[in-house]
C-alpha positions as CSV (number, residue, x, y, z in Angstrom):
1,X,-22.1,5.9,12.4
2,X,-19.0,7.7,11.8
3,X,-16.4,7.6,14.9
4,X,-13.3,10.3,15.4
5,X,-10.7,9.5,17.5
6,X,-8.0,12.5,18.4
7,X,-5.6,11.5,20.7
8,X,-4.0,14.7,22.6
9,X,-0.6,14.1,23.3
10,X,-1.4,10.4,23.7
11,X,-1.2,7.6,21.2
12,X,-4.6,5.7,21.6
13,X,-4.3,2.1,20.9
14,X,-6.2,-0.6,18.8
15,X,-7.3,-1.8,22.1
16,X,-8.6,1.4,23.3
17,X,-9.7,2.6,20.1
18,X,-12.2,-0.7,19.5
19,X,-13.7,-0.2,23.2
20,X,-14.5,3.1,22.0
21,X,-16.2,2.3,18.8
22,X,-18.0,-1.1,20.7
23,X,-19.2,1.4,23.1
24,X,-21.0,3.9,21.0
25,X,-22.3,1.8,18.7
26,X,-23.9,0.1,21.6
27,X,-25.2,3.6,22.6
28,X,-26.5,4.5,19.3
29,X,-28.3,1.3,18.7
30,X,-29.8,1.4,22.1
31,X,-31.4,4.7,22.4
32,X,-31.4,6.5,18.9
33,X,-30.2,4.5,16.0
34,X,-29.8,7.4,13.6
35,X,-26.5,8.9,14.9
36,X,-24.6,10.8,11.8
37,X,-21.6,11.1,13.7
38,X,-19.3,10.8,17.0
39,X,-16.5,12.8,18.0
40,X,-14.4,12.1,20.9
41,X,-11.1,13.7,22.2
42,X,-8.5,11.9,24.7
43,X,-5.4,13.3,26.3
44,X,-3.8,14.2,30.0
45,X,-4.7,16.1,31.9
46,X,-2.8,17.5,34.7
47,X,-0.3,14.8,36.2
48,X,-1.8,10.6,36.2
49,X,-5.5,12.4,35.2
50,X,-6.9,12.0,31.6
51,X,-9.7,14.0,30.0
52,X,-12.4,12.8,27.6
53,X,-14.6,14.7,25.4
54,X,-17.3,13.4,23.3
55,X,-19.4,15.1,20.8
56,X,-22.4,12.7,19.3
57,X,-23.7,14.3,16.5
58,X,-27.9,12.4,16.3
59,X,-29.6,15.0,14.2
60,X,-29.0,18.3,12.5
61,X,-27.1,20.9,14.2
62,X,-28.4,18.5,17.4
63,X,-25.2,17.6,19.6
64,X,-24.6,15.6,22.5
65,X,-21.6,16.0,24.3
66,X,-19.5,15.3,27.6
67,X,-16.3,15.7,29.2
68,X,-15.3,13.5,32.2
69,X,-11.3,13.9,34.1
70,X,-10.1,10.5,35.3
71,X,-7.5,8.8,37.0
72,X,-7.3,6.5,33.5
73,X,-7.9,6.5,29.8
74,X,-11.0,3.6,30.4
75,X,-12.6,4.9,33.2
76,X,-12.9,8.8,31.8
77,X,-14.3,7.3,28.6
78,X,-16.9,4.9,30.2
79,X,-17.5,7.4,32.5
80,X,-18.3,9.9,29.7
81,X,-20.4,7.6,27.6
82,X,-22.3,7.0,30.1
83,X,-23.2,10.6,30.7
84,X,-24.1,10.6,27.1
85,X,-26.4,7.4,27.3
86,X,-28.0,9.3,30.1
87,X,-28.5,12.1,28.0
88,X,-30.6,10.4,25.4
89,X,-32.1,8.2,27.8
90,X,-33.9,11.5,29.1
91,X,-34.7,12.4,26.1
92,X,-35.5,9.6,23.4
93,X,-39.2,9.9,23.0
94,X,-38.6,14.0,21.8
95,X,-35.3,13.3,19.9
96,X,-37.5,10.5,17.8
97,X,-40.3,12.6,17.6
98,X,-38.1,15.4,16.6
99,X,-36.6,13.2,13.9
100,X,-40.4,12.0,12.4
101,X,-41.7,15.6,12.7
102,X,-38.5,16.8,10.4
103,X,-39.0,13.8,7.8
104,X,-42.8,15.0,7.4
105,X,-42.0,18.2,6.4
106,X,-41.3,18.9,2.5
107,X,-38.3,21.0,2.8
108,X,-37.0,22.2,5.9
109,X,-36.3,26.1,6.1
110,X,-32.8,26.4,6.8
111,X,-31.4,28.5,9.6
112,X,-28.8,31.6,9.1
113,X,-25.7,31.8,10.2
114,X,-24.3,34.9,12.8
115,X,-20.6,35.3,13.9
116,X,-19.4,34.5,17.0
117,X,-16.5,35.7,19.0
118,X,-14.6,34.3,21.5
119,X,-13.2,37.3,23.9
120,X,-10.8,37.0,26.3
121,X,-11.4,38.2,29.9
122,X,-10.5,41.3,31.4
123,X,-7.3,41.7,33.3
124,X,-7.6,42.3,37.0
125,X,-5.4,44.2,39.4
126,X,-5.5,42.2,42.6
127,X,-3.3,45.2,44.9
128,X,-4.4,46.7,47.8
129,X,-4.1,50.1,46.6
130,X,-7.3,49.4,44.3
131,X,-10.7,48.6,45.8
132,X,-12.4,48.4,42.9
133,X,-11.8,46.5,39.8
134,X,-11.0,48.8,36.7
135,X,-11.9,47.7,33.7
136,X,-10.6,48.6,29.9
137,X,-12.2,51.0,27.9
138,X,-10.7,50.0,24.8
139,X,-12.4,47.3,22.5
140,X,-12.1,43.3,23.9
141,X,-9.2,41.1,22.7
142,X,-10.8,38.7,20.3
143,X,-9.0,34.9,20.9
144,X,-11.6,33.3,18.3
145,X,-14.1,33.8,15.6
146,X,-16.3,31.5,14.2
147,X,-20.0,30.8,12.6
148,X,-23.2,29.0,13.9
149,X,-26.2,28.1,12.2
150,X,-29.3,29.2,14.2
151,X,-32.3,27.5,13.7
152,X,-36.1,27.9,14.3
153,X,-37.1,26.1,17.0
154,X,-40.0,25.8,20.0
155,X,-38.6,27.1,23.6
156,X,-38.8,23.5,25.1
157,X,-36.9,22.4,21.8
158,X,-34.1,25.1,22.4
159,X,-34.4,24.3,26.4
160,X,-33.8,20.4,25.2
161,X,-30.4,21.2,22.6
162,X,-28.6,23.1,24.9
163,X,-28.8,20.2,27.9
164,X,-28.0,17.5,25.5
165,X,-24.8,19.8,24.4
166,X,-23.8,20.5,27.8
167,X,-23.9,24.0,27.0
168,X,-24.9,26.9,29.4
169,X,-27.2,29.1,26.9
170,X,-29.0,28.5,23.4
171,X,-30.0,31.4,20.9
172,X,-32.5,30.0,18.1
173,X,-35.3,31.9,16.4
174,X,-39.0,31.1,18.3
175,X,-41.1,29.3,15.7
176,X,-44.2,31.0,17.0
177,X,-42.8,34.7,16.4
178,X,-40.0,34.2,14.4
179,X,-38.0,36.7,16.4
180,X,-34.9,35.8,18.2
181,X,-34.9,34.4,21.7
182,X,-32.2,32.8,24.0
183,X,-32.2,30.1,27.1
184,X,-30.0,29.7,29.8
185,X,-29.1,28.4,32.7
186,X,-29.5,30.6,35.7
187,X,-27.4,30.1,39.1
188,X,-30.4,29.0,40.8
189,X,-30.5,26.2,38.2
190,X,-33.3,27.0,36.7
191,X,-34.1,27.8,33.0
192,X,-34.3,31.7,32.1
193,X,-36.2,32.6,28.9
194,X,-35.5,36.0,27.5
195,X,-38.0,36.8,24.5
196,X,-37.4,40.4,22.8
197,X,-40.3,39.9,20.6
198,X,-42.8,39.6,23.5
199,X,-40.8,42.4,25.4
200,X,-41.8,44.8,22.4
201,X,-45.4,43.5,22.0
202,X,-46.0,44.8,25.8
203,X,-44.3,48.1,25.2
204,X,-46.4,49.0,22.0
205,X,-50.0,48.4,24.1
């Protein structure tokens, strides 16, 4: 397994450095073994704290990641390792039967790729002499654009990817309709599904 190191604003020693790569090794070894990749980005963070990020890359376009503030450079590394540990603890059976499932088939059918853009928000006026927020009607500011790779995938699959990446929605392509669909995670923590597809099925009977 590959590992990345990318200190921000901090020079991260041999010491440090060989912790790191001891640690997810021991992580891959444990509870997939077929890690491509890991990622992980250390810096300060607001005085004596230090932020960790960690990206482990164990299949295709299948991330695990987590960011942990600390009071120290160890502790919010351990600290985020151990989130990702957790991560595939949960879900080691699927991931390895994900993995056999992929090997069996003779040619995987790629995904397509869609643009994304990063907006930023929308300026508020806080004064007392609005009660009401205004908003722009001009077009958003775009801070970022970039590509991702959506692939066909079953609901509990998609439900699966986007709690391993620590991410809040997940749009893939339903292999049962082949239309697109999108997760998320609602405030009441549970898991919405939205599902154009079946949404237009109902409206044409």
């Amino acid at each position: 397994m590959e590992l990345i190191v990318h200190g921000k604003h901090l020079d991260v020693g041999d010491a440090l450095r060989t912790h790191m790569k001891d640690k997810m090794e021991d992580i891959n070894e444990k509870y997939f073994n077929r890690a491509i990749d890991s990622t992980i980005t250390i810096g300060p963070e607001g005085g004596s704290q230090y932020k960790v990020h960690i990206s482990m890359r164990v299949g295709k376009d299948i991330l695990v990641q987590s960011t942990v503030i600390a009071g120290d450079p160890y502790g919010a590394f351990d600290q985020a390792a151990e989130k990702v540990a957790k991560q595939l603890r949960r879900y080691k059976k699927r991931l390895r039967d994900h993995h056999e499932r992929l090997e069996e088939i003779p040619g995987e059918a790629p995904g397509f790729l869609i643009k994304e853009n990063v907006i930023a928000p929308e300026k508020q006026d806080d004064s007392d002499e609005k009660e009401e927020e205004v908003l722009g009607d001009g077009e958003p500011v775009i801070v970022a654009e970039m590509t991702r790779n959506i692939q066909k995938m079953t609901v509990s699959e998609a439900v699966m990817r986007m709690d391993l990446a620590g991410e809040s929605a997940m749009l893939f392509r339903n292999s049962k309709t082949d239309g697109l669909n999108m997760v998320y995670k609602r405030s009441d923590g549970n898991i919405g599904w939205v599902d154009p597809e079946s949404s237009k099925a109902q409206a044409a009977e």
